[in-house]
N, CA, C and O atoms as a MOPAC input file, in Angstrom:
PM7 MOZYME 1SCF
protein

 N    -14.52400 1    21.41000 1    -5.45700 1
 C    -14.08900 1    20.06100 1    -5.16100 1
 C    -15.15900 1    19.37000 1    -4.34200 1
 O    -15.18200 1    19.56800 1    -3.12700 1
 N    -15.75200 1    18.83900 1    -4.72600 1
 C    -16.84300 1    17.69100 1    -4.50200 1
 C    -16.57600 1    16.53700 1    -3.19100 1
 O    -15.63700 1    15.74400 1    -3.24800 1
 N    -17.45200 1    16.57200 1    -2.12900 1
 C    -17.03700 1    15.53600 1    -1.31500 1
 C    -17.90800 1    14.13700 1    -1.43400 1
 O    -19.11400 1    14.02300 1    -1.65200 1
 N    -16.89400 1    13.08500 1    -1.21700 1
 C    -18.60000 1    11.90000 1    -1.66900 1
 C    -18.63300 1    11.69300 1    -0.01400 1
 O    -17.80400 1    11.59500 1     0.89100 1
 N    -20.33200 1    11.68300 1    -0.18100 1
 C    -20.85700 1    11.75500 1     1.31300 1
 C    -21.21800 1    10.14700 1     1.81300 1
 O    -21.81600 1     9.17600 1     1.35000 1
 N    -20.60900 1    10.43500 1     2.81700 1
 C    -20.63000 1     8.81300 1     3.62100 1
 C    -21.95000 1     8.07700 1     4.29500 1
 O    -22.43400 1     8.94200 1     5.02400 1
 N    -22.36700 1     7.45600 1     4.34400 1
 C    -23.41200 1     6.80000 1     5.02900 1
 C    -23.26200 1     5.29600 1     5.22700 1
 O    -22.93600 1     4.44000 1     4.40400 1
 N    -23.57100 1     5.18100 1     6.49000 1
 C    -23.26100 1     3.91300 1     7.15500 1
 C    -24.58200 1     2.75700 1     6.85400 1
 O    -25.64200 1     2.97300 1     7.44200 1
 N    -24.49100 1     1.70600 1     6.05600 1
 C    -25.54100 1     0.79400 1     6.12800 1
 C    -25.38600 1    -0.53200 1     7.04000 1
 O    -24.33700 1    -1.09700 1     7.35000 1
 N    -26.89300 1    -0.92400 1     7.43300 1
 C    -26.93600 1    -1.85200 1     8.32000 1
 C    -26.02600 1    -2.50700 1     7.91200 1
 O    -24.99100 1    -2.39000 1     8.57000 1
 N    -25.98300 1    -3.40600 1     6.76600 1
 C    -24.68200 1    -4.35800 1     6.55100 1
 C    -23.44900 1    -4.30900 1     6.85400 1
 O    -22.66700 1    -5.17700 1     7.24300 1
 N    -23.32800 1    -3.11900 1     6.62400 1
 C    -21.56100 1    -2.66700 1     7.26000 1
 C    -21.49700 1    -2.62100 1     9.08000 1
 O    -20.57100 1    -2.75500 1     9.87900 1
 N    -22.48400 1    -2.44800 1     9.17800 1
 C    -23.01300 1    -2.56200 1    10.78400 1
 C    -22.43600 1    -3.92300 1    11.28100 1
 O    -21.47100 1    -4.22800 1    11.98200 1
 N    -23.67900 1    -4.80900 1    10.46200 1
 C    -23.51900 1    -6.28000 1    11.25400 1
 C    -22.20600 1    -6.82900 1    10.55400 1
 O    -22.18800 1    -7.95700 1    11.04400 1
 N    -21.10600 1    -6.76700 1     9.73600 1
 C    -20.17200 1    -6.44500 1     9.01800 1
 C    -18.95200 1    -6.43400 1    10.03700 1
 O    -18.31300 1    -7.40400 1    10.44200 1
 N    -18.80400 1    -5.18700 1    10.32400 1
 C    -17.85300 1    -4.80600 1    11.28600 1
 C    -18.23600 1    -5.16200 1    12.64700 1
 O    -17.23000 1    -4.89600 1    13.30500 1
 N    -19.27700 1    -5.69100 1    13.57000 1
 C    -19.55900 1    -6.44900 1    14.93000 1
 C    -18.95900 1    -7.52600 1    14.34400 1
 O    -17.84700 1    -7.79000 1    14.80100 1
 N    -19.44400 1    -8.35800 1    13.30100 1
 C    -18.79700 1    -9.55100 1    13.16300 1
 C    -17.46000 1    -9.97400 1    13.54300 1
 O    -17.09100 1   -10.96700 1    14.17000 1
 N    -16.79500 1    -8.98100 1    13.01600 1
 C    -15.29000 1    -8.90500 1    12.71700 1
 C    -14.68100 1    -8.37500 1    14.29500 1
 O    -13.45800 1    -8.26300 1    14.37800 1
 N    -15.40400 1    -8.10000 1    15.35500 1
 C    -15.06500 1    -8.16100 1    16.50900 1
 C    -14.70700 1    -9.53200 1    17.09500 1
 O    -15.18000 1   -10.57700 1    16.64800 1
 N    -13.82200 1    -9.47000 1    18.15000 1
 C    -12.92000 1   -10.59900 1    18.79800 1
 C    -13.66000 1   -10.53900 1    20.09500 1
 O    -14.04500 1    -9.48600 1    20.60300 1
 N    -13.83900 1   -11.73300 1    20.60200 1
 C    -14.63200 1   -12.06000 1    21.77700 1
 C    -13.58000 1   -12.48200 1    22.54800 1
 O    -12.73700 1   -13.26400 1    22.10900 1
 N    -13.54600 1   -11.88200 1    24.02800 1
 C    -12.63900 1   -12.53800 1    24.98900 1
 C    -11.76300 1   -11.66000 1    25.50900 1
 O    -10.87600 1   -11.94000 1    26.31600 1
 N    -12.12900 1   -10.01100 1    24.80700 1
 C    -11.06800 1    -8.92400 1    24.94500 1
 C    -11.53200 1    -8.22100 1    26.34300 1
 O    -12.58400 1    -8.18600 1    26.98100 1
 N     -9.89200 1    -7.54000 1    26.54100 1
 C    -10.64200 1    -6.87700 1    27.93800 1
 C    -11.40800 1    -5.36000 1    27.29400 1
 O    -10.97300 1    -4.66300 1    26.37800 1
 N    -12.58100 1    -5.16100 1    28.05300 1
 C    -13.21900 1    -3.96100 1    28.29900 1
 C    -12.40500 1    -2.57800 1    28.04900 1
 O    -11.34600 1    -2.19600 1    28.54800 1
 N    -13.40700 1    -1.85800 1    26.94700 1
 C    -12.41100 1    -0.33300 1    27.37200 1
 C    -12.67300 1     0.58000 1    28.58300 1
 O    -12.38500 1    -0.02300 1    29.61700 1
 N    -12.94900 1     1.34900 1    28.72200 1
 C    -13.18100 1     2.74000 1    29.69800 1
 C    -14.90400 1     2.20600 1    29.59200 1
 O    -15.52000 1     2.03800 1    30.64400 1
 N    -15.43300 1     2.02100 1    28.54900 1
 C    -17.02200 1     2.12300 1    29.33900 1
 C    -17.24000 1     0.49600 1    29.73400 1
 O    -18.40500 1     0.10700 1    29.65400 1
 N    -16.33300 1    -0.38200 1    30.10800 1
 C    -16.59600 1    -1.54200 1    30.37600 1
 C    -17.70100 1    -2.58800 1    29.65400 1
 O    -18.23700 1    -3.43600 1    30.36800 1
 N    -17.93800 1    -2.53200 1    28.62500 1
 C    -18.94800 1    -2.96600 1    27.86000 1
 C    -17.65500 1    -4.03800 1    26.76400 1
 O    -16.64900 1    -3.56600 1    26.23500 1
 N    -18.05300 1    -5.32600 1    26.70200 1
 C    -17.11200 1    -6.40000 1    25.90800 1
 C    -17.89700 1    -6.41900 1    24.74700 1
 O    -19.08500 1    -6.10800 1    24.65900 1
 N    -17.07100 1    -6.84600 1    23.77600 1
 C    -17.57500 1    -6.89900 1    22.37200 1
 C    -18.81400 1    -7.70600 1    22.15300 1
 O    -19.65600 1    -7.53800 1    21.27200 1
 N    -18.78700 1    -8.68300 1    23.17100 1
 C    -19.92500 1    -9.85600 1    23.25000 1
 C    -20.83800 1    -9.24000 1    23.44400 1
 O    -21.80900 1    -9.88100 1    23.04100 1
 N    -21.20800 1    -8.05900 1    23.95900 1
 C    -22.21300 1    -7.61300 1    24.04800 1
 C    -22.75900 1    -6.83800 1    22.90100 1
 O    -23.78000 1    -6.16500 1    23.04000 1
 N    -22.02800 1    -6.92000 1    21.61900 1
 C    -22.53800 1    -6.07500 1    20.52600 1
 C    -22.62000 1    -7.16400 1    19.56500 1
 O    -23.24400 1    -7.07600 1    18.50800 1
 N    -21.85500 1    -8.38600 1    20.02400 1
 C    -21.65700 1    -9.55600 1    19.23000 1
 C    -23.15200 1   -10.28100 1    19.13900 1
 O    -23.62700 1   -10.85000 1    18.15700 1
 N    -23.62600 1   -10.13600 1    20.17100 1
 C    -24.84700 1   -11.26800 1    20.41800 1
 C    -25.93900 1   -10.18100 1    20.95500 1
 O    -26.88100 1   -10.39700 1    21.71800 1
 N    -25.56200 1    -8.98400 1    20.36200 1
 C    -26.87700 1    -7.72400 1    20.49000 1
 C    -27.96100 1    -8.08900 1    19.68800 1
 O    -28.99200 1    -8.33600 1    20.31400 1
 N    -28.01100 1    -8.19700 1    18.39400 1
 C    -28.93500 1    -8.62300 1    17.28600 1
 C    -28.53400 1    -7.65200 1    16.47900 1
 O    -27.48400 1    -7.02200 1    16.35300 1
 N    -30.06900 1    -7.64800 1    15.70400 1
 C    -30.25100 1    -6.84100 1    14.18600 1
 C    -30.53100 1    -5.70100 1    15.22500 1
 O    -29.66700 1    -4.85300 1    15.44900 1
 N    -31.68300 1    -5.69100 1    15.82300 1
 C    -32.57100 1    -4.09700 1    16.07000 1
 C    -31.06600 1    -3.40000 1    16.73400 1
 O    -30.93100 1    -2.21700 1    16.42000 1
 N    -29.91700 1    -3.99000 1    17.61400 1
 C    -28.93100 1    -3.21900 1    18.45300 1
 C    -28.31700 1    -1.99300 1    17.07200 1
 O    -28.41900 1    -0.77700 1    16.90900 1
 N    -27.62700 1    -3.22000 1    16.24000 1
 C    -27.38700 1    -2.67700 1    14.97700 1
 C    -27.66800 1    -1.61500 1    14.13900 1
 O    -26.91800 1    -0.73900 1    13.70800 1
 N    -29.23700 1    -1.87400 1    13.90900 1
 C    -29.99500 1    -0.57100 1    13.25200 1
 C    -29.67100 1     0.41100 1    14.31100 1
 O    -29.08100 1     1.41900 1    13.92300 1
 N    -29.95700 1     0.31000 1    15.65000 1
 C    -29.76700 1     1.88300 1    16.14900 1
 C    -28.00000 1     2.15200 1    16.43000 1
 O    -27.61200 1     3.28600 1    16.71300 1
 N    -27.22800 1     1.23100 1    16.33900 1
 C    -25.72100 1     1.41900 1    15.93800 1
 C    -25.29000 1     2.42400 1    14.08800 1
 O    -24.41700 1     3.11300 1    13.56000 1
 N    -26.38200 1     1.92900 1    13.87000 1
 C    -26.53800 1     1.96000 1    12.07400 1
 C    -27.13900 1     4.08200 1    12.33100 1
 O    -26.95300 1     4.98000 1    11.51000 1
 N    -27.47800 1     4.14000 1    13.01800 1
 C    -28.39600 1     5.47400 1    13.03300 1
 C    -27.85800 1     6.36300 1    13.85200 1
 O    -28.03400 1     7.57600 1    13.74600 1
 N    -27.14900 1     5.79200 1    14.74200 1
 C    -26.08400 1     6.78200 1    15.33200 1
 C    -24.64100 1     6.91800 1    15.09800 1
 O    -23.91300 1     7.60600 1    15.81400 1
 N    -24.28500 1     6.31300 1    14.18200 1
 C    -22.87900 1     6.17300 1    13.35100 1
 C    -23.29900 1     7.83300 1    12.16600 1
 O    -22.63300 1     8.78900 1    11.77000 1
 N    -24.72300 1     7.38000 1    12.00300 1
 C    -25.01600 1     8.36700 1    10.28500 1
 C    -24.94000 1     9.53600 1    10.96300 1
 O    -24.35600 1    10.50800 1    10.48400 1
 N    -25.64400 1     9.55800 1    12.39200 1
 C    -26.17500 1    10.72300 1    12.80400 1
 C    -24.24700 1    11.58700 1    13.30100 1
 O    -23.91000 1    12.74900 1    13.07100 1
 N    -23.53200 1    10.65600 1    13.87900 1
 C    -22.36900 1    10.87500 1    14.12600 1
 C    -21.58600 1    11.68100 1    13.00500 1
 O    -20.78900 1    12.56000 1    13.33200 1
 N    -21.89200 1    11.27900 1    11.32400 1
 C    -21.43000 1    11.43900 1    10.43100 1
 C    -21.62100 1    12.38100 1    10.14700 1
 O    -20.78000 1    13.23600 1     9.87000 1
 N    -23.35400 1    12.54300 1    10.12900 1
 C    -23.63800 1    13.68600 1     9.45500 1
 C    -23.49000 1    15.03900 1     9.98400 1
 O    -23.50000 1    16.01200 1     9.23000 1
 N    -23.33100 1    15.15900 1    11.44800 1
 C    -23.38000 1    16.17500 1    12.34900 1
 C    -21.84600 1    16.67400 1    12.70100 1
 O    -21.61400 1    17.69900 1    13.34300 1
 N    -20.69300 1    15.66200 1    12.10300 1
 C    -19.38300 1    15.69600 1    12.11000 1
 C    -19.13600 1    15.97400 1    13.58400 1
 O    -18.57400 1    17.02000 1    13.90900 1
 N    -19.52600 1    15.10000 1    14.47500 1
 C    -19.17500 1    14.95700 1    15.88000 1
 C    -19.52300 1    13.56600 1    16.71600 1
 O    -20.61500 1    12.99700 1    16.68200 1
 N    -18.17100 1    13.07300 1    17.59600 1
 C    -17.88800 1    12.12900 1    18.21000 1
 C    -17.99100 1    12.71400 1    19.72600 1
 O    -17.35000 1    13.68200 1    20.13300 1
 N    -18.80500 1    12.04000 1    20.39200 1
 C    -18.76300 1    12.39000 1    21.97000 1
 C    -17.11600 1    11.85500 1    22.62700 1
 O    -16.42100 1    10.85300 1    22.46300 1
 N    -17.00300 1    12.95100 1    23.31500 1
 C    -15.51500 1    12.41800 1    24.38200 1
 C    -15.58500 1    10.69200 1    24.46900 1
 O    -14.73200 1     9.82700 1    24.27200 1
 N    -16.71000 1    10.65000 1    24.77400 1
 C    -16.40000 1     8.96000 1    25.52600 1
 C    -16.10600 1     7.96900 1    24.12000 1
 O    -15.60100 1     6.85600 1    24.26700 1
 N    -16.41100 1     8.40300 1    22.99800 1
 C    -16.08300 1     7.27700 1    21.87200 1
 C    -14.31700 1     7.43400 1    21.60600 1
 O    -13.60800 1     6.62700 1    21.00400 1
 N    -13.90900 1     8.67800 1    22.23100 1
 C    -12.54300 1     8.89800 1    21.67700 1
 C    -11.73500 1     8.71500 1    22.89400 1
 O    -10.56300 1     9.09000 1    22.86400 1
 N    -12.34100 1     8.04900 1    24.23100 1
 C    -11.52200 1     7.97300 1    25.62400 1
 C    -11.12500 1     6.25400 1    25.30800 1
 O    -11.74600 1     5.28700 1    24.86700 1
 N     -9.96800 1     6.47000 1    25.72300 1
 C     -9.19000 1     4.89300 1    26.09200 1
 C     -8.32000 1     5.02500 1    26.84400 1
 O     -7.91800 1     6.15500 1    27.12600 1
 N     -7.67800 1     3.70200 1    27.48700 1
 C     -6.96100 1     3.22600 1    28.10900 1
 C     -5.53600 1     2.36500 1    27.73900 1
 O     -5.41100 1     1.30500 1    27.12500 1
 N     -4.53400 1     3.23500 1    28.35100 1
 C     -3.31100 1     2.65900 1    28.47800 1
 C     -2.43900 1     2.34000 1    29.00300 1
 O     -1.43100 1     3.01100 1    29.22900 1
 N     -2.82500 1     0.39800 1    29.53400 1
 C     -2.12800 1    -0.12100 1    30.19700 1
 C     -0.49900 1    -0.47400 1    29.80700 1
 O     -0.10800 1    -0.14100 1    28.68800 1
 N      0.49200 1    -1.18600 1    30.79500 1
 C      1.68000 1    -1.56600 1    30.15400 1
 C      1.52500 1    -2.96200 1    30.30200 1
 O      0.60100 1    -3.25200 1    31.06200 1
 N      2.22200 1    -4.05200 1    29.74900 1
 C      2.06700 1    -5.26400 1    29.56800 1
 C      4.20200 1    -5.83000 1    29.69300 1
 O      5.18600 1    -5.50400 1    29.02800 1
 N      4.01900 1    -6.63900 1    30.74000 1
 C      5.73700 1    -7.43500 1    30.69500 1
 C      5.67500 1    -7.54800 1    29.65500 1
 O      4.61500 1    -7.74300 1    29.06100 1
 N      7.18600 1    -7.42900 1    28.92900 1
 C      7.73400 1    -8.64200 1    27.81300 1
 C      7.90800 1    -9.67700 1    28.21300 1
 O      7.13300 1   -10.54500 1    27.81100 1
 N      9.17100 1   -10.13600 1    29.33800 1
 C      9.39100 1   -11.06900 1    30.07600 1
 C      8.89900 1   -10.73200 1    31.19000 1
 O      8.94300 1    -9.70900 1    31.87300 1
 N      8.26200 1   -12.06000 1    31.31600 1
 C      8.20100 1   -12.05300 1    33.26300 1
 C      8.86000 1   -12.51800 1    34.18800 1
 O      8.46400 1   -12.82000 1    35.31400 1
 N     10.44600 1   -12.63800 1    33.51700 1
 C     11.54700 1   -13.43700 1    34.18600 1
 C     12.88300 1   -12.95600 1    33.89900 1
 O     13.90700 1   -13.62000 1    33.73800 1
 N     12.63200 1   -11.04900 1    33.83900 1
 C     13.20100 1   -10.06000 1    33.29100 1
 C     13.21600 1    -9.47200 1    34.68900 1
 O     12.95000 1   -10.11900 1    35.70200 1
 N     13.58800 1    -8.03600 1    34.65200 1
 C     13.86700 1    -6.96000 1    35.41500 1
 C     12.63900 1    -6.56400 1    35.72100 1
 O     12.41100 1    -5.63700 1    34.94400 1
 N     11.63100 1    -6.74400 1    36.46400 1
 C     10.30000 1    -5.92800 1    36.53200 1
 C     10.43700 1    -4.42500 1    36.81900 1
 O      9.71900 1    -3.51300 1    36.40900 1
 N     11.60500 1    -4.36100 1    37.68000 1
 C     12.06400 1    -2.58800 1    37.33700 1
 C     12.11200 1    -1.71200 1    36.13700 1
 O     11.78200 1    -0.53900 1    35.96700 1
 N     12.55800 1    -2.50700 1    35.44800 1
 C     12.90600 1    -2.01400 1    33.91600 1
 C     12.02400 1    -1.91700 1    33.52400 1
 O     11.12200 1    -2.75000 1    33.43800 1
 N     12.10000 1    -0.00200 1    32.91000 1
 C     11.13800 1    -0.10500 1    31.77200 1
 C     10.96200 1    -0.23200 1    30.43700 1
 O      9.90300 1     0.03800 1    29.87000 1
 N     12.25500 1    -0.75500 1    29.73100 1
 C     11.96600 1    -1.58600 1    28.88500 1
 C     11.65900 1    -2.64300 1    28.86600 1
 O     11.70400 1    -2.99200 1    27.68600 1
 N     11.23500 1    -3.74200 1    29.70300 1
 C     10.84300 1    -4.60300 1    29.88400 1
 C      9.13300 1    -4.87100 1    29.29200 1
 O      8.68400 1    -5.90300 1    28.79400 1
 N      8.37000 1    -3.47600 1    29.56700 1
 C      7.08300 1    -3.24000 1    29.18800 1
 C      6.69200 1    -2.45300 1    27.92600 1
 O      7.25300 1    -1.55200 1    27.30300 1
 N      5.76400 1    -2.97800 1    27.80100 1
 C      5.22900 1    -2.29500 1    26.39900 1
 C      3.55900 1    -1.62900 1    26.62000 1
 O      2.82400 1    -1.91600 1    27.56500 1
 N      3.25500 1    -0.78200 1    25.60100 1
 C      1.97800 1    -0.35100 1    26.47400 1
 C      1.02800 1    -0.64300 1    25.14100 1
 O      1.34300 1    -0.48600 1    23.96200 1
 N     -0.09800 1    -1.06500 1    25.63400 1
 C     -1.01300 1    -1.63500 1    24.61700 1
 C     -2.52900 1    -0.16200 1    24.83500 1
 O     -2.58500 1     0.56600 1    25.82700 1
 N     -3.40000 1    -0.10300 1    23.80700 1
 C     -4.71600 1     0.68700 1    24.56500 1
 C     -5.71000 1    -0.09700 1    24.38500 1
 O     -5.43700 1    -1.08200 1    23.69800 1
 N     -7.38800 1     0.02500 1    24.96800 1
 C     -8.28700 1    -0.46700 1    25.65600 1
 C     -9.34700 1     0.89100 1    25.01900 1
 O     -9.73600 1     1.89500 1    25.61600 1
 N     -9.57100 1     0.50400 1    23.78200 1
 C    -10.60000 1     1.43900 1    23.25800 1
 C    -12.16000 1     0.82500 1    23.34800 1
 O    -12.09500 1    -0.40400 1    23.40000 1
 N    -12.94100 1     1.10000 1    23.36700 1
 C    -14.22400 1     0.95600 1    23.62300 1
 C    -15.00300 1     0.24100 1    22.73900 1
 O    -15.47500 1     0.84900 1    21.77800 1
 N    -15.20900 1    -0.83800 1    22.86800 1
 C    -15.73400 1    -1.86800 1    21.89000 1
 C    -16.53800 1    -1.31200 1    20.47100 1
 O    -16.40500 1    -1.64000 1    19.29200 1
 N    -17.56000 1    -0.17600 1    21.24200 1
 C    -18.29500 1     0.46700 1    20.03000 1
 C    -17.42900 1     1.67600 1    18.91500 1
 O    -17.61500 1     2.25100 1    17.84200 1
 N    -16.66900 1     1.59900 1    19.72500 1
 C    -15.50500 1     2.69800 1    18.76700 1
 C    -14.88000 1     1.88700 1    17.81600 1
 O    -15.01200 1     2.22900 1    16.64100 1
 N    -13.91600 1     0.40800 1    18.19300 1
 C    -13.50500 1    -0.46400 1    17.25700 1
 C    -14.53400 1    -0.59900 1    16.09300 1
 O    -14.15000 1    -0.53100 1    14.92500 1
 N    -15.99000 1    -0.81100 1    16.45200 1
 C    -16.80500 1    -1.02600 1    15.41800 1
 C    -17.27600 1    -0.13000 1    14.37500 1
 O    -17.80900 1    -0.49800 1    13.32800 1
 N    -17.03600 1     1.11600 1    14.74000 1
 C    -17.10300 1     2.57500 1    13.95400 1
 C    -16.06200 1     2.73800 1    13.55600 1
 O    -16.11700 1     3.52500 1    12.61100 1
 N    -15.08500 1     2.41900 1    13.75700 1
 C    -13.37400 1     2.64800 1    12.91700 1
 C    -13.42600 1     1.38700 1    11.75100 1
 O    -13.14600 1     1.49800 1    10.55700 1
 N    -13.84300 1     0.24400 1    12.42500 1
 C    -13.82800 1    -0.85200 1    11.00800 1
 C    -14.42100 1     0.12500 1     9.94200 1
 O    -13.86700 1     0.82600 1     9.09500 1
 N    -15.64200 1    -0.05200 1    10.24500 1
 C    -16.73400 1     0.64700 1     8.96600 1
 C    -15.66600 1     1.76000 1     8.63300 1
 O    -15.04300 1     1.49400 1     7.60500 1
 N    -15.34500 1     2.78700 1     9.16400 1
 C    -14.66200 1     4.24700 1     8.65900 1
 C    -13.56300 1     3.81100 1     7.56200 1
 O    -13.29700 1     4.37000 1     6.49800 1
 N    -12.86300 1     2.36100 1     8.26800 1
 C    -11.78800 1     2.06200 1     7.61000 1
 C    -11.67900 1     2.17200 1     5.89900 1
 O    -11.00100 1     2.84400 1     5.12100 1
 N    -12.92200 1     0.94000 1     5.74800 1
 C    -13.32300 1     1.01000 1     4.30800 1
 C    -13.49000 1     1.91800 1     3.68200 1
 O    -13.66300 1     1.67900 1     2.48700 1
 N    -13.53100 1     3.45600 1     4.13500 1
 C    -13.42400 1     4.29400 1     3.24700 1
 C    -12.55900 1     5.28100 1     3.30000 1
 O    -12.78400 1     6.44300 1     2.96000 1
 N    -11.54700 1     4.84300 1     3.72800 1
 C     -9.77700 1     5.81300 1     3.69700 1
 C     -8.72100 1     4.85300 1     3.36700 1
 O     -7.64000 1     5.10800 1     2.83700 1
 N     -9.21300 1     3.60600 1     3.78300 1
 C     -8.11300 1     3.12300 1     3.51200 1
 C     -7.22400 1     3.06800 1     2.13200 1
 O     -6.02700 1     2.82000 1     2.27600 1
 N     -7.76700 1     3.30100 1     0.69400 1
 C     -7.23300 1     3.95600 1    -0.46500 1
 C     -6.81900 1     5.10000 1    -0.59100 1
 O     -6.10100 1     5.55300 1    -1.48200 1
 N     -7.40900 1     5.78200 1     0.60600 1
 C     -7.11500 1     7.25000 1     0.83300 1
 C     -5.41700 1     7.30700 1     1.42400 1
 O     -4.78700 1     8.30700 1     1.07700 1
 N     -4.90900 1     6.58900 1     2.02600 1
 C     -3.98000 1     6.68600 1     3.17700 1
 C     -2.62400 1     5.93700 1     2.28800 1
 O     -2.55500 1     5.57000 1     1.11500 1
 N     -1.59600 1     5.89900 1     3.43500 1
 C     -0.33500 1     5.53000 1     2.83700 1
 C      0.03800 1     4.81400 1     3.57600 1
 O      1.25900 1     4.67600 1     3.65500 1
 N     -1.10500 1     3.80000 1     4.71700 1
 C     -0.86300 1     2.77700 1     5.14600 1
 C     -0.22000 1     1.44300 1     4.67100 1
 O     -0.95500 1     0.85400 1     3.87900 1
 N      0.85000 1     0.86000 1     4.91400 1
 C      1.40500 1     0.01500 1     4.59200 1
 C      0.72600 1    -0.93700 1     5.54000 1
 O      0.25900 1    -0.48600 1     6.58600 1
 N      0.62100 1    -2.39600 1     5.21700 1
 C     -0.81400 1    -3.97000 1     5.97400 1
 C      1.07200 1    -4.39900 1     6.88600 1
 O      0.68100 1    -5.09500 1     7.82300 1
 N      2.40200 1    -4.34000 1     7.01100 1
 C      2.94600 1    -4.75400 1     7.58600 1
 C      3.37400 1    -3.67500 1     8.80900 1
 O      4.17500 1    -3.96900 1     9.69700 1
 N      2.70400 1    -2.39300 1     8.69600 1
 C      3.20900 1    -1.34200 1     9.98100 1
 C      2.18000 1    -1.25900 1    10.99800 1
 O      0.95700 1    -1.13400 1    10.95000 1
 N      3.06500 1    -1.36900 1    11.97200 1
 C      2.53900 1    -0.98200 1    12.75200 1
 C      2.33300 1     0.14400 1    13.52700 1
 O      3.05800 1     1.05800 1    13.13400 1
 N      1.47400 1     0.52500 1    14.69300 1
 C      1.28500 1     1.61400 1    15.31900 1
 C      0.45700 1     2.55700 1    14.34600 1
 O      0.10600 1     2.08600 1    13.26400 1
 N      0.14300 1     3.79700 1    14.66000 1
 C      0.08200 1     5.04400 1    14.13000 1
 C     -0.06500 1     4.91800 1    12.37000 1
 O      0.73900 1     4.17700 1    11.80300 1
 N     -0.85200 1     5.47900 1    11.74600 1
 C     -0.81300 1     4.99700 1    10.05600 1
 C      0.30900 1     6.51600 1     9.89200 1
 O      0.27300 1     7.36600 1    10.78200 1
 N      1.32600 1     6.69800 1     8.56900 1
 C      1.73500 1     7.70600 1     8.05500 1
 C      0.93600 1     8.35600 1     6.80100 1
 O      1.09400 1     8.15600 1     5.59700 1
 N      0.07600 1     9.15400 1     7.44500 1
 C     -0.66700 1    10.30300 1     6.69500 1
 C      0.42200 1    11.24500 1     5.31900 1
 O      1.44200 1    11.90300 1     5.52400 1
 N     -0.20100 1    11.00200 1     4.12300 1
 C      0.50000 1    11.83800 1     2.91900 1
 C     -0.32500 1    13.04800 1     3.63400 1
 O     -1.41700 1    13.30800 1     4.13900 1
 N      1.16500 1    13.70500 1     3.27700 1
 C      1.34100 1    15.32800 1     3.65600 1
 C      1.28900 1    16.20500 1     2.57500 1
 O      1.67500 1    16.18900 1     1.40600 1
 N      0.66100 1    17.02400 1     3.35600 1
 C     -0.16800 1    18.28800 1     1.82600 1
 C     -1.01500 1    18.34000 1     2.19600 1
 O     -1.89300 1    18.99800 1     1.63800 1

């Protein structure tokens, strides 16, 4: 059984920065998207070379897979005791969002993601 082997091109690079949202808070390495937004081409290529190198070596350092999870009010004119009142959102690391876009494009036919669920995707089992 044959695997098709992945490789990340610049385009999918400047591709998926694009598709980053400016204005977000910081993950764990405090670095905002703006800073990958308005990096250039050359940031890219070496984004582009350590995504392949990531790929090819089938390893992610701790810090691309560390995030943060804050809670956020529903109401702020609710029970602040209550913890249903809060919901908890995470604070992943700008350069990780940009390596999951790209990854996306190539599972997402793979998966049994439904575009209206949320949270967590449900992985076919087997």
């Amino acid at each position: 059984m044959g695997e098709d082997k992945i490789t990340v091109s610049i385009g999918e690079v400047v591709e998926a920065i694009g598709k980053q949202q400016k204005g977000k808070t910081a993950g764990p390495d405090s670095i905002n998207s703006e800073a990958y937004i308005y990096g250039g081409i050359r940031l890219a290529t070496h984004l582009c070379i350590l995504f392949n190198l990531f790929i090819t070596h089938s390893f992610l350092p701790d810090s691309f897979m560390s995030s943060t999870i804050i809670p956020l009010i529903k109401c702020k004119t609710g029970d602040l005791t209550d913890i249903n009142n809060y919901r908890a959102i995470t604070l992943s690391n700008a350069v990780t969002k940009i390596l999951e876009c790209i990854l996306l494009a190539y599972v997402k036919d793979k998966s049994a993601v439904d575009d209206s669920q949320f949270g967590l995707p449900l992985w076919p089992s087997g």
